[in-house]
C-alpha positions as CSV (number, residue, x, y, z in Angstrom):
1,X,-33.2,7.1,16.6
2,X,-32.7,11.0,15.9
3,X,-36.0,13.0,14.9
4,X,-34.2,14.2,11.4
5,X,-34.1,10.5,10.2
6,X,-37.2,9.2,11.4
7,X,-38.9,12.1,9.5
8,X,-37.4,11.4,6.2
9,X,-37.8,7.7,6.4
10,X,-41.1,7.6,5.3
11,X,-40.9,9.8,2.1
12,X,-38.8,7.1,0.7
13,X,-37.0,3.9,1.4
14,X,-34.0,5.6,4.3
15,X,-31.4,3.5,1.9
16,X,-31.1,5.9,-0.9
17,X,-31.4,9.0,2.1
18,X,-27.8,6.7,3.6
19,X,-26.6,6.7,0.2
20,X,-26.9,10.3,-0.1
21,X,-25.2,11.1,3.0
22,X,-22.4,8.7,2.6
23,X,-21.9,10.3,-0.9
24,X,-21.5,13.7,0.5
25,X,-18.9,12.1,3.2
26,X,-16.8,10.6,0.6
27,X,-17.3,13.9,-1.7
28,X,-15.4,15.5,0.9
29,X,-12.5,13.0,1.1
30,X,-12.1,12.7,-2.2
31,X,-11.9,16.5,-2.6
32,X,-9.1,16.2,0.6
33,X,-7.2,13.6,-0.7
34,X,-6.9,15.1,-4.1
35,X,-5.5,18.2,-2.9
36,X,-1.9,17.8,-2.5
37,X,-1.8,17.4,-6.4
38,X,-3.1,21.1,-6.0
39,X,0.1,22.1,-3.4
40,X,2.8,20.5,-4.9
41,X,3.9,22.8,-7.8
42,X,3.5,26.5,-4.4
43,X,5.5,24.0,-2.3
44,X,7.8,23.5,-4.9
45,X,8.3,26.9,-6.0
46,X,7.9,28.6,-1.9
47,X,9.7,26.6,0.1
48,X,11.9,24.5,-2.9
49,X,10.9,20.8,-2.1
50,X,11.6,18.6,-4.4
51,X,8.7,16.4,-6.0
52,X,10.4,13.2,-4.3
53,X,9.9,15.2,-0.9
54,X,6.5,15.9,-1.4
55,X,6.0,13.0,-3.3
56,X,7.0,10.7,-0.1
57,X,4.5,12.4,2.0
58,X,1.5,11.7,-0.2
59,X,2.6,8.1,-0.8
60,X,2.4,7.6,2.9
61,X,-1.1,9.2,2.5
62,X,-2.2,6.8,0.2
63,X,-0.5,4.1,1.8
64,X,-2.3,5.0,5.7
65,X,-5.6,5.8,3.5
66,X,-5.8,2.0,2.3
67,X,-3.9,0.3,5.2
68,X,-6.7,1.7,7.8
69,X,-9.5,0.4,6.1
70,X,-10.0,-3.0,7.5
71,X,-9.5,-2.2,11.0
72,X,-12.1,0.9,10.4
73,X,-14.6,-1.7,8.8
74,X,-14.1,-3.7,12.4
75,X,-14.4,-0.7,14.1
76,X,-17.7,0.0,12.3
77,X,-19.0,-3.6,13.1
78,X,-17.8,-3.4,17.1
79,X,-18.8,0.6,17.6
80,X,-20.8,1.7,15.2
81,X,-20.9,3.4,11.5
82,X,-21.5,6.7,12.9
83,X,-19.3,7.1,15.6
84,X,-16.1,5.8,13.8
85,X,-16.9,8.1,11.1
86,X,-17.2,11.0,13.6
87,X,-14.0,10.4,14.8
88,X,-12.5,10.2,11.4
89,X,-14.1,13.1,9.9
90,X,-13.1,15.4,13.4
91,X,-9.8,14.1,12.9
92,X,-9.6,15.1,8.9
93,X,-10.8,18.3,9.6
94,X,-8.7,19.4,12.2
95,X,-5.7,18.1,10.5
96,X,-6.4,20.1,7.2
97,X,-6.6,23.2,9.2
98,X,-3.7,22.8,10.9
99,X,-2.0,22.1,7.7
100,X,-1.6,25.9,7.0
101,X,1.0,26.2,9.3
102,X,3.0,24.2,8.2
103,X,6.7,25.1,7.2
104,X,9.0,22.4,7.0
105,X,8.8,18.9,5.2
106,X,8.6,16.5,8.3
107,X,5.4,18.6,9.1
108,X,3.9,17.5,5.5
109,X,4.8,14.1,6.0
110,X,3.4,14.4,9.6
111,X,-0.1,15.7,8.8
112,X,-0.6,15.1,5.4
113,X,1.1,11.8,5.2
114,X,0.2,10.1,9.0
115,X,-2.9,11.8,10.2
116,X,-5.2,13.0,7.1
117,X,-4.0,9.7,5.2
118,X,-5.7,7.3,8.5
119,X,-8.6,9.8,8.7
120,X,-9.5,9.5,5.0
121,X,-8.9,5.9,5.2
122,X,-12.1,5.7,7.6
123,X,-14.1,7.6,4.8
124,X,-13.0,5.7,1.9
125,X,-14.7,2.7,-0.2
126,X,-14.7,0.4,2.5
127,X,-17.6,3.0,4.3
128,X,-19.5,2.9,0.9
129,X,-19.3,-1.1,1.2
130,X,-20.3,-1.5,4.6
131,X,-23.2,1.0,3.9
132,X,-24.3,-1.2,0.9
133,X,-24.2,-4.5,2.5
134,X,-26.2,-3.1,5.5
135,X,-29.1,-1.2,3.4
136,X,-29.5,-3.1,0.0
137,X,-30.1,-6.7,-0.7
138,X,-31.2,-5.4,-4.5
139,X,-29.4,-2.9,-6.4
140,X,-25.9,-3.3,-4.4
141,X,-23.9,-2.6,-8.2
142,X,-26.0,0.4,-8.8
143,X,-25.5,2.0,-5.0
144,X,-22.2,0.8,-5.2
145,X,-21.6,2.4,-8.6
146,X,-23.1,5.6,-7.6
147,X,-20.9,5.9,-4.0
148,X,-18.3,4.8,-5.8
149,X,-18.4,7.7,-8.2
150,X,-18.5,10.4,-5.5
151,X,-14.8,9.9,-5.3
152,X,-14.7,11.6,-9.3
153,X,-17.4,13.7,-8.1
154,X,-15.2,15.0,-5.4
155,X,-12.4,16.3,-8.1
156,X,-14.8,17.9,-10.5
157,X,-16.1,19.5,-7.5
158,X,-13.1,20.6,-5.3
159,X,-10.3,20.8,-8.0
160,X,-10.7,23.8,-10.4
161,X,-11.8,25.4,-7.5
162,X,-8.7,24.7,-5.4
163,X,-6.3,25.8,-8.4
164,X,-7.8,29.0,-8.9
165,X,-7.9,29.9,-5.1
166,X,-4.9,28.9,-4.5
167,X,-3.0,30.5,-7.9
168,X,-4.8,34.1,-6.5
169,X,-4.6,34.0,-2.6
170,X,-2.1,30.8,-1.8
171,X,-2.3,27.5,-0.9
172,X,-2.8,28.4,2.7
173,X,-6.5,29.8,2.3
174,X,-7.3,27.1,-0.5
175,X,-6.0,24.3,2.9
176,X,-8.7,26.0,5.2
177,X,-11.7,26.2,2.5
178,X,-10.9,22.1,2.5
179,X,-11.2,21.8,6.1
180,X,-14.3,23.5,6.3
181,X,-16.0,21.3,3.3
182,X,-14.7,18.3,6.1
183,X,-16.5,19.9,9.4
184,X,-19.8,20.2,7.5
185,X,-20.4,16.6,6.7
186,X,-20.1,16.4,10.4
187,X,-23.9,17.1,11.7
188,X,-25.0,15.2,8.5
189,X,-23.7,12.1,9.9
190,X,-25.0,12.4,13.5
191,X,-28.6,13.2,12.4
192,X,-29.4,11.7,9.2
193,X,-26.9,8.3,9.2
194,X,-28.9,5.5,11.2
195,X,-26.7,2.0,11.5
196,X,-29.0,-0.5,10.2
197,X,-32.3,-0.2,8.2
198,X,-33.9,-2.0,11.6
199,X,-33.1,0.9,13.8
200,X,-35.8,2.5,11.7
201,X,-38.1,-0.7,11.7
202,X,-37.3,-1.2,8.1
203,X,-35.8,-4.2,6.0
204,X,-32.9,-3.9,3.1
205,X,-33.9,-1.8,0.2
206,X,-34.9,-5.4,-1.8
207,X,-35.4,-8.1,0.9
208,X,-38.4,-10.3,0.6
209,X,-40.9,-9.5,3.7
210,X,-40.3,-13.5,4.7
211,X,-36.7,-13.4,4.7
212,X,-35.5,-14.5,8.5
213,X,-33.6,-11.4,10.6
214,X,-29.9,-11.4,10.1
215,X,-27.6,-13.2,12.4
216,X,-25.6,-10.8,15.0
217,X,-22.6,-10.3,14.4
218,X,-20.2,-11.2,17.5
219,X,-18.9,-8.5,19.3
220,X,-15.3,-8.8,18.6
221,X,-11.9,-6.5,19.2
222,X,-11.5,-4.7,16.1
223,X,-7.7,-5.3,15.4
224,X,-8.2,-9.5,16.1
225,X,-11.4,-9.3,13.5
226,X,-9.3,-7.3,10.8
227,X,-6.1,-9.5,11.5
228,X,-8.3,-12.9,12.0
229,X,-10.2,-11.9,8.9
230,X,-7.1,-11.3,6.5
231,X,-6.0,-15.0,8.2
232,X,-8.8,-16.4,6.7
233,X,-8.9,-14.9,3.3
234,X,-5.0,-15.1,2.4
235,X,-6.0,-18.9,2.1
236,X,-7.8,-18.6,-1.2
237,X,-6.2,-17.8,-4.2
238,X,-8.8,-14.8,-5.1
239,X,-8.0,-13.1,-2.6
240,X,-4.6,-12.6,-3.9
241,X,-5.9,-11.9,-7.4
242,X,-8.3,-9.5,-6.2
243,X,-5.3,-7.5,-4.0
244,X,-3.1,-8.0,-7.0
245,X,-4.9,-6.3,-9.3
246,X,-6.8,-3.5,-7.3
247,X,-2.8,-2.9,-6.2
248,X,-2.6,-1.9,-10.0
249,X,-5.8,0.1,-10.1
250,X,-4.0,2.0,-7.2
251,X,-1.3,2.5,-8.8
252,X,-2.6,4.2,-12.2
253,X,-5.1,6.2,-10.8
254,X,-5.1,7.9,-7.4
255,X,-1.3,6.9,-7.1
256,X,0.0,8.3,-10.9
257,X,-2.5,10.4,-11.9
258,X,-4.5,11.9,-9.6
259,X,-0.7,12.5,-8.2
260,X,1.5,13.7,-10.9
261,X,-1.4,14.5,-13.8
262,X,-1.2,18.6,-13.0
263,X,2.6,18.3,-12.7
264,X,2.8,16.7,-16.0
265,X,0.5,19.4,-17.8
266,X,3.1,22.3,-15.9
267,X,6.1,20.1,-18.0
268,X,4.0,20.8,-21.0
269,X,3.2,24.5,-20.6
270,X,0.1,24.3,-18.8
271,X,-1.2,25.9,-15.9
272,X,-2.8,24.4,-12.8
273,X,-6.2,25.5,-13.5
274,X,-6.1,23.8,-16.8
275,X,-4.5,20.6,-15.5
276,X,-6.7,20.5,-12.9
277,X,-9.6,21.4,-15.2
278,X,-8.3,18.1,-17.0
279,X,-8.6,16.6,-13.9
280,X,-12.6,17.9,-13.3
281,X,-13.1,16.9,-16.9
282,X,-12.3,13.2,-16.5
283,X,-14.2,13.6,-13.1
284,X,-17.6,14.0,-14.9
285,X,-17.2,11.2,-17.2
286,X,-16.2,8.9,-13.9
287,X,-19.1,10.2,-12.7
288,X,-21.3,8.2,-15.3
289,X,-18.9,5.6,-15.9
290,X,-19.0,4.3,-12.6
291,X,-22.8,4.7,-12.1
292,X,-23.1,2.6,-15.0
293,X,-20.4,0.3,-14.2
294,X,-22.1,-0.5,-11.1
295,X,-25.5,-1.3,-13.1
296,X,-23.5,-3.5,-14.9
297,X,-22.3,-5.3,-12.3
298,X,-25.7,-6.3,-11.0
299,X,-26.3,-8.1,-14.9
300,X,-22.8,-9.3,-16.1
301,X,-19.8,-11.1,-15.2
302,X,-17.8,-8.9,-13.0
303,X,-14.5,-10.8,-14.8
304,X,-15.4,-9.9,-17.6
305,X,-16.8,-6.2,-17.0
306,X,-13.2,-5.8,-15.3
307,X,-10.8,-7.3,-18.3
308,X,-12.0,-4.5,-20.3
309,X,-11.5,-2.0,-17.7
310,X,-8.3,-3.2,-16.6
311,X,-7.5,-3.2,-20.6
312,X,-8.6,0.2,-21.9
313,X,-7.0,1.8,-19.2
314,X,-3.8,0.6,-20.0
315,X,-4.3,1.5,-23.5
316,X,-5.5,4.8,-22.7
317,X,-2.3,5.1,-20.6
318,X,0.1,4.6,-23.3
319,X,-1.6,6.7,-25.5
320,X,-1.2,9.5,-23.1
321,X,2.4,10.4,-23.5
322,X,1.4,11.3,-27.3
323,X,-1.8,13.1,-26.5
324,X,0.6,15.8,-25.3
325,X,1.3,16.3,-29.1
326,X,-1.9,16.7,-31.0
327,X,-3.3,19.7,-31.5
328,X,-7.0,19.8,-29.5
329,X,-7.8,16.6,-29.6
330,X,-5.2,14.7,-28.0
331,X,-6.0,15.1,-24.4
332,X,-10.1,15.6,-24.5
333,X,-10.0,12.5,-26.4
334,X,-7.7,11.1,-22.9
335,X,-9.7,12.5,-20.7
336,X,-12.8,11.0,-21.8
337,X,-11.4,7.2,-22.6
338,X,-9.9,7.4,-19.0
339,X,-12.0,9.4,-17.4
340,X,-15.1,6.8,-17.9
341,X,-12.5,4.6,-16.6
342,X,-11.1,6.3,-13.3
343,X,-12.9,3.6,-10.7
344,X,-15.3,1.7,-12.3
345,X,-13.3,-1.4,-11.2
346,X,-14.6,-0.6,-8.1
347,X,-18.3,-2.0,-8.1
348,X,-17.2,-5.6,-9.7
349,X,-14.7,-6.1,-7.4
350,X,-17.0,-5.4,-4.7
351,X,-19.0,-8.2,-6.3
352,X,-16.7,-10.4,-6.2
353,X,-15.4,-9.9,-3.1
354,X,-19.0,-10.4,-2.0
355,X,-19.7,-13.6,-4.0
356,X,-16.4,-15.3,-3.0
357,X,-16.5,-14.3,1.4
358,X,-20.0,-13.7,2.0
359,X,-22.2,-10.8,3.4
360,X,-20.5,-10.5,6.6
361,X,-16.8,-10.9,6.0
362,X,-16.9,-8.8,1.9
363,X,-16.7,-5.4,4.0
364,X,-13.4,-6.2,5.9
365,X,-12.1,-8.5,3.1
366,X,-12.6,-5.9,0.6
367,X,-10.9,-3.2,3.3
368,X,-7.7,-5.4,2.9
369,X,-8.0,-5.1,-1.1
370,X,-8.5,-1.3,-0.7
371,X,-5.3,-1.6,1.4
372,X,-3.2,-3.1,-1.7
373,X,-4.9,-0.6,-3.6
374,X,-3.4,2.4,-1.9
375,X,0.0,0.4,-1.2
376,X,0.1,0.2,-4.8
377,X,-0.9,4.0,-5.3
378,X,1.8,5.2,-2.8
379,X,4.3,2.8,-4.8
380,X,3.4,5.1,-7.7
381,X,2.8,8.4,-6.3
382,X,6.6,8.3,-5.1
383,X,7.8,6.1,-8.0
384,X,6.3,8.6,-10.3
385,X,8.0,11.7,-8.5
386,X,11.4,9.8,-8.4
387,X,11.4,8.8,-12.2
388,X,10.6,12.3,-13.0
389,X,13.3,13.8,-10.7
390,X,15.6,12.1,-12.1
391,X,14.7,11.3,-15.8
392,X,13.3,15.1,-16.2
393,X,10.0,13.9,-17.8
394,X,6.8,11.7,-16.8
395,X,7.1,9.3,-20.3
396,X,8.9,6.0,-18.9
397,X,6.3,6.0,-15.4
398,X,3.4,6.7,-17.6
399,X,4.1,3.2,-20.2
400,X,5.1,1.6,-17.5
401,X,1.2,2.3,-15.6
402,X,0.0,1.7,-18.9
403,X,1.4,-2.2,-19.0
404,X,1.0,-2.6,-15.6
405,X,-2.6,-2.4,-16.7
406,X,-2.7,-4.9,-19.1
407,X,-1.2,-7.7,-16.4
408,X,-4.2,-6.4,-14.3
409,X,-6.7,-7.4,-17.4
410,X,-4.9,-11.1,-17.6
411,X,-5.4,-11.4,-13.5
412,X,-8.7,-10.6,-13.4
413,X,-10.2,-13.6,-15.5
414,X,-8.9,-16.3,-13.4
415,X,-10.8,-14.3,-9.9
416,X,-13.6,-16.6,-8.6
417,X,-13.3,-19.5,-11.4
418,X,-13.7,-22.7,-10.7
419,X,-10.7,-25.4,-12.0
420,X,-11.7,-27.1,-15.0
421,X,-12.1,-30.5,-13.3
422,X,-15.3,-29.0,-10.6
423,X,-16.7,-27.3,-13.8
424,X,-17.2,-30.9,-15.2
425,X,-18.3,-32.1,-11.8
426,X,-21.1,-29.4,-11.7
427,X,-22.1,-30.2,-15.5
């Protein structure tokens, strides 16, 4: 195992040092993937795409960046966490670069949409399960939580910061700064990211020192493990529930808002640093709302934790349209009520996913879930542009987010309940 890791392992237990690193990974991505909210008004306005154009090429971002996550959770079983993530993050990085050139829309759609949308999708929640399951048999909610916040983390960071670079020099220079915050996390990964806790002689942060070794998993191709996986789980009626919904989460989050939320302030006189300060601003309450969702999680029903999400976000959704209209208060009082929101869905569904298929089979189960959650934000993130290119405002998408969210609230109870009939069995 490489010197840097075997140093640090025994200041602490290496889990939280994995948690950090993976944290700083999807810090990155997150930053990445939020920035075409950044380009789309300079695109727009130097080269006159329409926001259906550009809109088109990040729904096919969102779309690759969930579709690619169970065959990268395989890949990360058959070759190794570190390597696929080399791959993927090389890939990202280059791609961003290379972005700056660009001139025409098929060149978006090509880099942006196709090849930054499958390398994010290696670096996305189903790396922060994998991690978990590997490292933690105690405090899975809380490390999930806190990974899970790094994509909130990864706007407060990289978005202000991206507006004002690119409102003074260009979108072309803020592009480059991205791909240069990808290429660092780099030699973090190959020194300080070991595969298992037992490469370092160590046991899950949590497991008892009696518990037997876990099982091998078989050596299996990738693609036939995702596909064989997805076989199994479309069998049980959770699975769909659990797609279902996180399909909704995806589409009033990274699809809707993180998407059209800095266009929408521009319709209201705003300028990008302030929408994307909005943006930041909901990012820090994230931040502790999905740390502390994820403590939840590890004490409470995960059906329940998510009802209210599910809920409140679709309240906070229709209220949004109006916050445009009060004086001070209207949107600081939106950004924090959705802000604490943003993806604290994540670390119960990861429980559930967990409780209902197991140790082994959660991470690529749960990659297939992610992948109805970014279908569902590319459904948005072009539906959104459409209705606004041809309705002239963002009112009609944003109710119809909002009650999409309430249908998720209803699905969410019925995820990993037993019929009424084995209840009375068990009693």
């Amino acid at each position: 195992m490489n010197w840097a890791a075997r140093r640090l392992s025994g200041r602490m237990h290496y889990a939280w040092i994995s948690v950090g690193v993976v944290f700083l990974v999807l810090l990155a991505a997150a930053g990445t993937r939020a920035t075409p909210s950044v380009m789309m008004l300079p695109l727009e306005q130097q080269f006159g795409w329409s926001r259906a154009t550009i809109s088109l090429a990040i729904s096919i971002n969102l779309a690759l960046y969930g579709l690619t996550g169970p065959f990268a959770a395989a890949a990360m079983q058959r070759f190794g966490v570190r390597p696929t993530l080399l791959v993927a993050l090389g890939a990202l990085a280059t791609g961003v670069g290379l972005s700056a050139l660009m001139t025409a829309p098929w060149q978006m759609i090509l880099v942006w949409g196709v090849l930054v949308g499958g390398a994010t999708g290696v670096a996305a929640i189903t790396l922060a399960a994998t991690v978990v399951n590997r490292w933690f048999t105690s405090h899975r909610g809380l490390a999930m939580g806190i990974l899970t916040a790094s994509s909130a983390t990864g706007q407060l960071v990289f978005l202000p910061m991206l507006a004002a670079i690119t409102e003074r020099f260009g979108w072309r220079p803020m592009v480059l700064v991205v791909a240069a915050a990808a290429a660092v996390t780099l030699p973090l990964v190959a020194w300080l990211l070991p595969e298992r806790p037992a490469d370092l002689v160590l046991r899950p942060f949590g497991e008892a020192p009696d518990a037997p070794p876990p099982v091998p998993v078989a050596q299996k191709n990738p693609i036939a493990l995702a596909f064989g996986t997805l076989g199994m789980a479309s069998k049980r009626r959770d699975f769909w529930l659990l797609s279902g919904s996180f399909f909704i989460c995806g589409a009033s989050t990274n699809g809707y808002i993180g998407t059209h939320l800095i266009a929408m302030c521009a319709d209201h006189g705003m300028t990008e640093v302030q929408g994307a300060g909005l943006l930041a601003a909901m990012g820090v309450f994230d931040l502790f709302g999905t740390t502390l969702s994820g403590w939840l999680s590890d004490r409470f029903n995960a059906r329940v934790l998510l009802f209210w999400y599910y809920g409140l976000r679709g309240l906070s959704l229709m209220f949004l349209p109006h916050a445009f209209g009060i004086d001070f208060y209207g949107l600081p009082v939106f950004a924090v009520f959705y802000g604490l929101d943003w993806v604290a869905t994540v670390p119960p569904t990861v429980r559930l996913a967990t409780d209902v298929f197991g140790k082994e089979s959660a991470p690529i189960v749960f990659g297939w879930v992610v992948a109805a959650h970014q279908l569902g934000a590319a459904f948005a993130a072009l539906g959104g542009g459409m209705l606004r290119a041809s309705l002239g405002t963002y009112t009609v998408a944003t109710m119809i987010s909002g009650s999409l969210c309430i249908v998720a609230a209803v699905m969410v109870l019925r995820i990993n309940k037993a019929p009424r009939a084995m209840q009375a069995l068990a009693t």
